[in-house]
C-alpha beads as a LAMMPS data file, in Angstrom:
LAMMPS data file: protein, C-alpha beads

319 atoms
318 bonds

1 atom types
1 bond types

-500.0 500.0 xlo xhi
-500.0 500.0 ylo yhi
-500.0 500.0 zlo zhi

Masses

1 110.0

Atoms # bond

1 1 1 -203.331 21.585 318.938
2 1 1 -206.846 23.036 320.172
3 1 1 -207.055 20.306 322.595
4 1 1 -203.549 20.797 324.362
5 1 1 -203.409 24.710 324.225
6 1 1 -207.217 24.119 326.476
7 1 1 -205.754 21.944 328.976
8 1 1 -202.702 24.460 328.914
9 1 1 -204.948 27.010 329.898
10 1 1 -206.991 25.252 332.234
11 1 1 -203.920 24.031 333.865
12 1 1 -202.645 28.171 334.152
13 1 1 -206.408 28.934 336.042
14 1 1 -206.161 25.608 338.231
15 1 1 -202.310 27.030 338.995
16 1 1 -203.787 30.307 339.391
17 1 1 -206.536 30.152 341.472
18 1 1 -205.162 29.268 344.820
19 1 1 -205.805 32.510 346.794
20 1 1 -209.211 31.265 345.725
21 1 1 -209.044 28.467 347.623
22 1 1 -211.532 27.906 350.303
23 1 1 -210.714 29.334 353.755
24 1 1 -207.485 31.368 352.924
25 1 1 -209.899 34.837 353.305
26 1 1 -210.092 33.727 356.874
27 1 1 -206.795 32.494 357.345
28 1 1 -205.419 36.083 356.107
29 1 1 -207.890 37.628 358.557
30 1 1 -206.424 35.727 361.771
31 1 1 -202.908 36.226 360.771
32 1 1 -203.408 39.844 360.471
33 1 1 -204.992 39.814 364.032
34 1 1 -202.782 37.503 365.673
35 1 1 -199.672 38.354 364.613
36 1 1 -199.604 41.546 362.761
37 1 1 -199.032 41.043 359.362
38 1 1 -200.557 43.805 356.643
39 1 1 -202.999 42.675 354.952
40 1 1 -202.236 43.926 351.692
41 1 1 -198.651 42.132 352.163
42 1 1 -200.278 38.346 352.662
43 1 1 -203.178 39.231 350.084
44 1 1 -200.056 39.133 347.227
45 1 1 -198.136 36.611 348.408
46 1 1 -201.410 34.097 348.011
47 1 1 -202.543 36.230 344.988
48 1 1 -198.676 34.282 343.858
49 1 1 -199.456 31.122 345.229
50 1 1 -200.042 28.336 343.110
51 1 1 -202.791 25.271 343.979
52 1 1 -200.698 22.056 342.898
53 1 1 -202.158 18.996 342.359
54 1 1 -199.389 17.300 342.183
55 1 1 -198.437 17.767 345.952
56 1 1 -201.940 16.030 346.859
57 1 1 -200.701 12.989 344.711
58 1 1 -197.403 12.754 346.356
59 1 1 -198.460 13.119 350.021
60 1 1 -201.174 10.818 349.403
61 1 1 -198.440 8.214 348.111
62 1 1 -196.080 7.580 351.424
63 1 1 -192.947 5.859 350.829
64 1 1 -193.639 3.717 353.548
65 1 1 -196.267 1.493 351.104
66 1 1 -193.223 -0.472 350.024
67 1 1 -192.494 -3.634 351.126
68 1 1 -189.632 -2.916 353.865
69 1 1 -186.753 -4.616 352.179
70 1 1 -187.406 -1.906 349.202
71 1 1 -188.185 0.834 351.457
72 1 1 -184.543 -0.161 353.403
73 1 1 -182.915 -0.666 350.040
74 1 1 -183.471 3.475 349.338
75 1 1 -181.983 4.653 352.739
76 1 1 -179.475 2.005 353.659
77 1 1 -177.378 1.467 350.767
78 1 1 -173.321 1.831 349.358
79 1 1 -174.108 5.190 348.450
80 1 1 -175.395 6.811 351.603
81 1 1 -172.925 4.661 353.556
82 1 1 -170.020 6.366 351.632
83 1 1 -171.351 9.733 351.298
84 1 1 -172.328 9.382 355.327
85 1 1 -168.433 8.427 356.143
86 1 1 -167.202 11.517 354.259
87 1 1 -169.906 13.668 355.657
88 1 1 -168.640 12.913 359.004
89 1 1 -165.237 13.477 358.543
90 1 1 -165.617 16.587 357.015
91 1 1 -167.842 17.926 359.989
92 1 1 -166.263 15.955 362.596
93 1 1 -165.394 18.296 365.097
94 1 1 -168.966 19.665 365.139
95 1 1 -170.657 16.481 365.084
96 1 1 -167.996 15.653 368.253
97 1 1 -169.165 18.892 369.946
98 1 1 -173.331 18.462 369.261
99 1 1 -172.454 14.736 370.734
100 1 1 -171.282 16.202 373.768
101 1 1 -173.676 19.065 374.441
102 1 1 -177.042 17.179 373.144
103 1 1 -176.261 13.261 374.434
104 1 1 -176.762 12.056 370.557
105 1 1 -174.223 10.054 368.480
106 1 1 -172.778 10.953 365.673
107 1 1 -173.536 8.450 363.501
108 1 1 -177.894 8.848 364.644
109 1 1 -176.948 12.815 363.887
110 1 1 -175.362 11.820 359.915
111 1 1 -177.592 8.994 359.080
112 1 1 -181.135 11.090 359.952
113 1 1 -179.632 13.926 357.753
114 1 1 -178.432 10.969 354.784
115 1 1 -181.851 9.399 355.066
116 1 1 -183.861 13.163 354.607
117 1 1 -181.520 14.529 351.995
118 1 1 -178.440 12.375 351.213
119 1 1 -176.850 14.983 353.144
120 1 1 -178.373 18.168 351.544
121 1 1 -177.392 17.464 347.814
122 1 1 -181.264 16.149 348.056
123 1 1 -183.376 19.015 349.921
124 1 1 -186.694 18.984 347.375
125 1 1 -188.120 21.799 344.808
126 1 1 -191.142 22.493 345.538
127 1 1 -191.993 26.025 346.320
128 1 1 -192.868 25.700 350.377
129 1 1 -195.551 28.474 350.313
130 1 1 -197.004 26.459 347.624
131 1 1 -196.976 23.112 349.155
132 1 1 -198.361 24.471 352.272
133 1 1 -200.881 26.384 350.846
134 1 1 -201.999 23.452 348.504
135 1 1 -202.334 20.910 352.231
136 1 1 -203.701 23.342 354.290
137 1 1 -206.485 24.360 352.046
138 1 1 -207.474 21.235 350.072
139 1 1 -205.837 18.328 351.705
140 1 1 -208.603 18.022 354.638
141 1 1 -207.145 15.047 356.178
142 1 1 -204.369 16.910 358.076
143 1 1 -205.533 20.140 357.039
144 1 1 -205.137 21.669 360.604
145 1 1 -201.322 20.636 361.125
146 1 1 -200.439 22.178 357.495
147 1 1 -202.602 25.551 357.982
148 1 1 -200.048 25.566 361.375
149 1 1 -197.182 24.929 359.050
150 1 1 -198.042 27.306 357.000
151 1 1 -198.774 30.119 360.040
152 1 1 -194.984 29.613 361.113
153 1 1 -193.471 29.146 357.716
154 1 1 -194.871 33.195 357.017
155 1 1 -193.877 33.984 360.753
156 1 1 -190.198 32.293 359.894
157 1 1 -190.180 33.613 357.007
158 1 1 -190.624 37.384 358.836
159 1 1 -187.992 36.152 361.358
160 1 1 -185.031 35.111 359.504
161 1 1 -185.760 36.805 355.922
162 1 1 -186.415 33.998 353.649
163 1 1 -188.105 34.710 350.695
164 1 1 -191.230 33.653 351.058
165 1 1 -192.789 32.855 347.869
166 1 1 -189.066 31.125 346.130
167 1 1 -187.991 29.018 348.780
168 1 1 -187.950 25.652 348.110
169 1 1 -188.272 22.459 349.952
170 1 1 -190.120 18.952 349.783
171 1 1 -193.793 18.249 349.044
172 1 1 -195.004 18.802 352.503
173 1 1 -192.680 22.177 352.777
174 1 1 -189.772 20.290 354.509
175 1 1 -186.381 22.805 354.794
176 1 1 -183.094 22.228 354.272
177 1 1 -180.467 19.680 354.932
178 1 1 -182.460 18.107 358.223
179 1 1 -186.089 18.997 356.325
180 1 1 -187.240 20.832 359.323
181 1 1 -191.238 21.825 358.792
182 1 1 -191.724 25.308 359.895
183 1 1 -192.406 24.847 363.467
184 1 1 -189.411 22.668 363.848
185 1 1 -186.973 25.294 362.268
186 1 1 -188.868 28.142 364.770
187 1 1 -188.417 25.641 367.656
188 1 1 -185.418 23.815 366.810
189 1 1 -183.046 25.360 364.666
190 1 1 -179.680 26.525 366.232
191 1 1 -177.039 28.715 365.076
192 1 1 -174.143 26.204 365.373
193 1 1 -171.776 27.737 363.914
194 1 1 -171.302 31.102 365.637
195 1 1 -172.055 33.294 362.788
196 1 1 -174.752 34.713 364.415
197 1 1 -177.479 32.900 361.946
198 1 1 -179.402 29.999 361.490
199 1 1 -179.383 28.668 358.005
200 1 1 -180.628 24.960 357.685
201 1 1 -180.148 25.062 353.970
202 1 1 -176.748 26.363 353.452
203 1 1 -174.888 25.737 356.837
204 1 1 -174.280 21.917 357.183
205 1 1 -173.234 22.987 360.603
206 1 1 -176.517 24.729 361.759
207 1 1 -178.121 21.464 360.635
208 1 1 -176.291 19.197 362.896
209 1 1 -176.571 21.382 365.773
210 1 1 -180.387 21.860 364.894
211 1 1 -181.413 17.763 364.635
212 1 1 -179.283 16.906 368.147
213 1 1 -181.206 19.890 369.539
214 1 1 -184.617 18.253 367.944
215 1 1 -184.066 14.835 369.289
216 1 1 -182.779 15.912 372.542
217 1 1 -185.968 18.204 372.952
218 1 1 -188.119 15.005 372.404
219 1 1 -186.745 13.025 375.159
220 1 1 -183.505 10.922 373.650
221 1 1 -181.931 9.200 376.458
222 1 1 -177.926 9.429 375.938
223 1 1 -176.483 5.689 376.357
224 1 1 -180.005 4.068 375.831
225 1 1 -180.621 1.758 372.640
226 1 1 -182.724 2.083 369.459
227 1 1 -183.249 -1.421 368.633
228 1 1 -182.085 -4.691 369.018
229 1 1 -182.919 -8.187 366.747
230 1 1 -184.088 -10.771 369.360
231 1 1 -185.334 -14.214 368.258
232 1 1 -189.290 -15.043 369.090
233 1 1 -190.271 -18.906 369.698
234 1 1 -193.464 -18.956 370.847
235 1 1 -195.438 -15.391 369.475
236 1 1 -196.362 -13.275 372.641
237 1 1 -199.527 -12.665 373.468
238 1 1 -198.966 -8.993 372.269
239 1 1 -196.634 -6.593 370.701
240 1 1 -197.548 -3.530 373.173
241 1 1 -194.699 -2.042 375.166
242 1 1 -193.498 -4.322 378.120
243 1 1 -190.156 -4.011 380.559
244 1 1 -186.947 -6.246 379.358
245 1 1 -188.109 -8.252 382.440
246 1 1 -191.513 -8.925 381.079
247 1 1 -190.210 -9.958 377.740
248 1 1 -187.597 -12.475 378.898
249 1 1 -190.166 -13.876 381.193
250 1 1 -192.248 -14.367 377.999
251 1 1 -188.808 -15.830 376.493
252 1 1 -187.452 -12.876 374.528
253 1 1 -184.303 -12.074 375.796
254 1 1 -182.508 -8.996 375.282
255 1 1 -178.885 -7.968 375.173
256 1 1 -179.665 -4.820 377.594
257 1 1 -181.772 -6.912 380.089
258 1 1 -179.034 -7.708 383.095
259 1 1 -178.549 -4.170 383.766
260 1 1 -181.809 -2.220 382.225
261 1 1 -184.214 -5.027 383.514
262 1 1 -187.262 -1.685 383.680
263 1 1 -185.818 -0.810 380.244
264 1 1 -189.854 -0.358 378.155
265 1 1 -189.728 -1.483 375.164
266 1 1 -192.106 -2.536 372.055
267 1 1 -192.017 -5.201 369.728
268 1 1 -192.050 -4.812 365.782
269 1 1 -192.053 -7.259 362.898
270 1 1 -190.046 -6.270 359.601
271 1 1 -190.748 -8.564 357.119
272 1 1 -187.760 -9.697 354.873
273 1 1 -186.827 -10.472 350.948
274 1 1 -188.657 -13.949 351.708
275 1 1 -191.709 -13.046 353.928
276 1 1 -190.486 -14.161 356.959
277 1 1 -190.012 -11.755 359.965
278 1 1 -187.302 -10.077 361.707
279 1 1 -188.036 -8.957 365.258
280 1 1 -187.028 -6.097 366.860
281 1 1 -187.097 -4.810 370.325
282 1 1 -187.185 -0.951 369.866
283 1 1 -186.650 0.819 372.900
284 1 1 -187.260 5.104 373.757
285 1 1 -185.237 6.305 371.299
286 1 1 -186.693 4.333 368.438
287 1 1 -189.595 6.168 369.492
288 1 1 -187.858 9.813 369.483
289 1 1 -186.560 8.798 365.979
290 1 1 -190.282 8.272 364.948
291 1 1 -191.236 12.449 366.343
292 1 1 -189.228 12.811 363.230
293 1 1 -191.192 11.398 360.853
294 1 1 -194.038 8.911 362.317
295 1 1 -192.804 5.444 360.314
296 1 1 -191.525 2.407 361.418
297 1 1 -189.879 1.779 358.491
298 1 1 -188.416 5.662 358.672
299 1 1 -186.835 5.263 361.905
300 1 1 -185.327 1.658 361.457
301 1 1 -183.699 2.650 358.567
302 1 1 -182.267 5.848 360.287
303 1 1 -180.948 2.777 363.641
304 1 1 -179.483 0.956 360.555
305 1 1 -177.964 3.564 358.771
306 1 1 -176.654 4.802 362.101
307 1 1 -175.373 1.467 362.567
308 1 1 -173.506 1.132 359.104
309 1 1 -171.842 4.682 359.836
310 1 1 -170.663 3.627 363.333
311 1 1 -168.634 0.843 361.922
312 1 1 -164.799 1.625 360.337
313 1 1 -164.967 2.564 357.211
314 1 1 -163.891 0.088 354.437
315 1 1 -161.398 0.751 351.690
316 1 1 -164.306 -0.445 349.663
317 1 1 -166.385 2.204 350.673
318 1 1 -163.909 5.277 349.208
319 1 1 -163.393 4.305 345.982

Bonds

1 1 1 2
2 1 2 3
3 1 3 4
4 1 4 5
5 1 5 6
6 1 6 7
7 1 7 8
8 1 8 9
9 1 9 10
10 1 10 11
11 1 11 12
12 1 12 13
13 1 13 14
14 1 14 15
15 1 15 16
16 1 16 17
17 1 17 18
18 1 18 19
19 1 19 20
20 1 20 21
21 1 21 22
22 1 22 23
23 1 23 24
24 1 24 25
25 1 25 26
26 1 26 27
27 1 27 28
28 1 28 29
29 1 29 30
30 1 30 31
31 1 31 32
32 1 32 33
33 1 33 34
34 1 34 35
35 1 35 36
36 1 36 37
37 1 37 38
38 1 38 39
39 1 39 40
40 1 40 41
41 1 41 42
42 1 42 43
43 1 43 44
44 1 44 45
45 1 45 46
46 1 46 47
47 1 47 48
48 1 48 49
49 1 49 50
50 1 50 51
51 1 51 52
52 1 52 53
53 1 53 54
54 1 54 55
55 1 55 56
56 1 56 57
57 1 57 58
58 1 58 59
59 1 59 60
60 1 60 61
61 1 61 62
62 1 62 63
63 1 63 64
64 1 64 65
65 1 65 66
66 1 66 67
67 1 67 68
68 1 68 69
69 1 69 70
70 1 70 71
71 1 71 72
72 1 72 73
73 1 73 74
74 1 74 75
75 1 75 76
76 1 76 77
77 1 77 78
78 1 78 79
79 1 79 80
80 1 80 81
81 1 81 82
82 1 82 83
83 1 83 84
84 1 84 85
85 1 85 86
86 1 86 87
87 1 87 88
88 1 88 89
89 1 89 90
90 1 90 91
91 1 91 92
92 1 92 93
93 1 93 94
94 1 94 95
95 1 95 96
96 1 96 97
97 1 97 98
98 1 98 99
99 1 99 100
100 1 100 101
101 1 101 102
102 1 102 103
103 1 103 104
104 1 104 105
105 1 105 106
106 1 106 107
107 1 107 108
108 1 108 109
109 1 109 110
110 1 110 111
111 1 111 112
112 1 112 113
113 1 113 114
114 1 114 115
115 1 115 116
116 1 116 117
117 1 117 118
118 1 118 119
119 1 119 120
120 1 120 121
121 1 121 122
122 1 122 123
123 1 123 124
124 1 124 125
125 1 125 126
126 1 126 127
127 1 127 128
128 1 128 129
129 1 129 130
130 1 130 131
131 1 131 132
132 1 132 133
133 1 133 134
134 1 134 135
135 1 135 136
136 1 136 137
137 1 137 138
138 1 138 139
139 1 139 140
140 1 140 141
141 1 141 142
142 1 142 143
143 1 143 144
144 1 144 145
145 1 145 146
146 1 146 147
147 1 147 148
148 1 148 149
149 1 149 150
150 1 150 151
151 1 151 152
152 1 152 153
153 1 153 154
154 1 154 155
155 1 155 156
156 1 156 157
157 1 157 158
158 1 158 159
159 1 159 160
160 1 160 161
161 1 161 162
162 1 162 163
163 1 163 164
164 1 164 165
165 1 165 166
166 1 166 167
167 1 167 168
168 1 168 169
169 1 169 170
170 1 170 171
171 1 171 172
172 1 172 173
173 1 173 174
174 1 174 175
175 1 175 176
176 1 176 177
177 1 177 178
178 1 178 179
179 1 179 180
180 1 180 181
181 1 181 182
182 1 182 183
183 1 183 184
184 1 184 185
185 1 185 186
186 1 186 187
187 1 187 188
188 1 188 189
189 1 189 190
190 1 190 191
191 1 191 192
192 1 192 193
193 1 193 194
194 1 194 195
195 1 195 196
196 1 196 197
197 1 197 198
198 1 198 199
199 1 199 200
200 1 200 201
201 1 201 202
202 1 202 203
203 1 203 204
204 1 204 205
205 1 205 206
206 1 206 207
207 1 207 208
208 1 208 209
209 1 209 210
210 1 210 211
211 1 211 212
212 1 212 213
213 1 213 214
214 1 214 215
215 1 215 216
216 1 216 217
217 1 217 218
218 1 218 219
219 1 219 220
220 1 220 221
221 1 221 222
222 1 222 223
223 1 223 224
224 1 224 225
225 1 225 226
226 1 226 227
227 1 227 228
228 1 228 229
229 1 229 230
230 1 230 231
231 1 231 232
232 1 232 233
233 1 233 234
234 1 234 235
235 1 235 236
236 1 236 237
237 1 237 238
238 1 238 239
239 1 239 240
240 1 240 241
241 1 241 242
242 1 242 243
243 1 243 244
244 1 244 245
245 1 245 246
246 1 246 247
247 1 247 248
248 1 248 249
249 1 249 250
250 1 250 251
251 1 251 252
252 1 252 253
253 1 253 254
254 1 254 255
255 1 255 256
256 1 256 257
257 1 257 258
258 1 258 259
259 1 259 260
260 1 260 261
261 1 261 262
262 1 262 263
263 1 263 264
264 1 264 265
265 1 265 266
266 1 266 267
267 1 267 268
268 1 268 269
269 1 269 270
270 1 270 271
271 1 271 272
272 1 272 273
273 1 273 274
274 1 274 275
275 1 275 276
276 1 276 277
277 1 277 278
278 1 278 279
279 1 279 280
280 1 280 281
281 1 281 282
282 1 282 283
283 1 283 284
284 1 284 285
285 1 285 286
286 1 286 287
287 1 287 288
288 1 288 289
289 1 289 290
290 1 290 291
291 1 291 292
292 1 292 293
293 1 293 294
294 1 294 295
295 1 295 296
296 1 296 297
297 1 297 298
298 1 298 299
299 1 299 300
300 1 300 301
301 1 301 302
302 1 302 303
303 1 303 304
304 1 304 305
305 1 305 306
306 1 306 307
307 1 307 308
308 1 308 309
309 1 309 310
310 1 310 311
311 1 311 312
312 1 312 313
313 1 313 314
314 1 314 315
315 1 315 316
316 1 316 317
317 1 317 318
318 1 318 319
């Protein structure tokens, strides 16, 4: 009993000592310079912070460590397929309208927002100002992209009137249904819905609004591809990015190559359920896909998700 109400109680100091943290002093010095805050204001809401182990564990952990038929198994499955059909029907006049004003299909728009959060019934709960806190003070590998995070998450927070120290989000302080970090939702996020607002957790609308306005921002071309299988005889000498010409010269041959003969494109390996490989072509888009969240695996199983949705849905699929 001793022994567990000590590690309790170490456990409450660990938890507690975050505004202890190295560098947060500082960090509460520029943001009261820069941008105004009061001091006394940003001094509580880290004295309520809590350091969280945990978070290091899970960040350090990516999904993407599976094999890629497990990894695929997660995202592209019967349930996301049927929850992604009814998602689209319900918002189907929105997701017709941010097709025509951002260039990006529907079925990209529901299967990004089914991989994140099985369209928002998944949306993470961890305390953001926590997680952020946590990476941007002991997580030194990317410790300058999270301190960022964590600048615009107090700045959004300011904005828009989120409660800073009870929202909730993933372990790397992801919001909402799209799991926009901070700088995304201050960039990115659209009121799509004409209320005058932008909520990304509540409002599916906002959300599909907000990712065609992300992807569009980072260069999707409408009417390009993502990917395409191709068959490989003899291996290349190379995977790096070559035209459609290039590649059929070297005898992979692509669907798109008559008309988009300049067409870039880069060459990926996914290996399947027996080893073996599956090659892709991936082409611009692919590559936007990947701004989202810089995998491989992430944005081939957003193309084949995409794909799944795009096809008529099966009685199958309702029941």
């Amino acid at each position: 009993m001793q022994r567990a109400i000590l590690l309790i109680s170490l456990l409450i100091s660990w938890s507690a000592a975050a505004a202890e943290l190295p560098g947060i002093p500082r960090f509460i010095d520029e943001m009261v310079e820069r941008h105004q805050f009061e001091r006394d204001v940003l001094t509580d809401i880290f004295a309520h912070a809590q350091h969280r182990p945990a978070i290091i564990e899970a960040i350090s952990q990516p999904a993407s460590k599976r094999s890629w038929p497990e990894y695929r198994a997660s995202f592209v499955n019967a349930k996301r397929i049927r929850l992604g059909h009814q998602f689209r029907e319900k918002y189907r006049l929105t997701l017709r309208r941010a097709e025509r004003d951002f260039g990006i299909p529907q079925a990209v728009i529901v299967a990004l927002i089914g991989v994140e959060t099985i369209y928002g019934k998944n949306m993470g709960n961890y305390p953001v100002l926590d997680a952020l806190t946590t990476l941007a003070f002991d997580y030194p590998r990317r410790a300058e992209f999270f301190r960022d995070e964590l600048e615009n998450y107090l700045l959004l927070s300011r904005e828009i009137g989120l409660d800073v120290m009870n929202t909730r989000g993933s372990y790397a302080g992801a919001i909402g249904i799209p799991q926009f970090m901070p700088s995304s939702y201050r960039r990115y996020a659209i009121d799509f819905n004409g209320n005058k607002k932008v909520d990304l957790r509540r409002e599916a609308r906002d959300a599909i609004g907000s990712v065609a306005n992300y992807l569009q921002g980072y260069g999707w071309l409408p009417g390009q591809p993502i990917a395409e299988p191709v068959t490989v005889g003899k291996m290349p000498p190379d995977t790096a990015s070559r035209t459609l010409a290039e590649w059929a010269e070297l005898g992979i041959l692509s669907a798109h190559a008559e008309d988009h003969s300049g067409l870039p494109a880069r060459l990926l390996a996914f290996s399947n359920a027996n080893g073996d490989p599956e090659w892709w072509l991936v082409f611009n888009n692919f590559e936007v896909i990947t701004r989202y969240n810089n995998s491989n695996y992430y944005a081939m199983s957003v193309t084949q998700l995409a794909g799944r949705l795009a096809e008529p849905q099966k009685l199958s699929s309702t029941r």
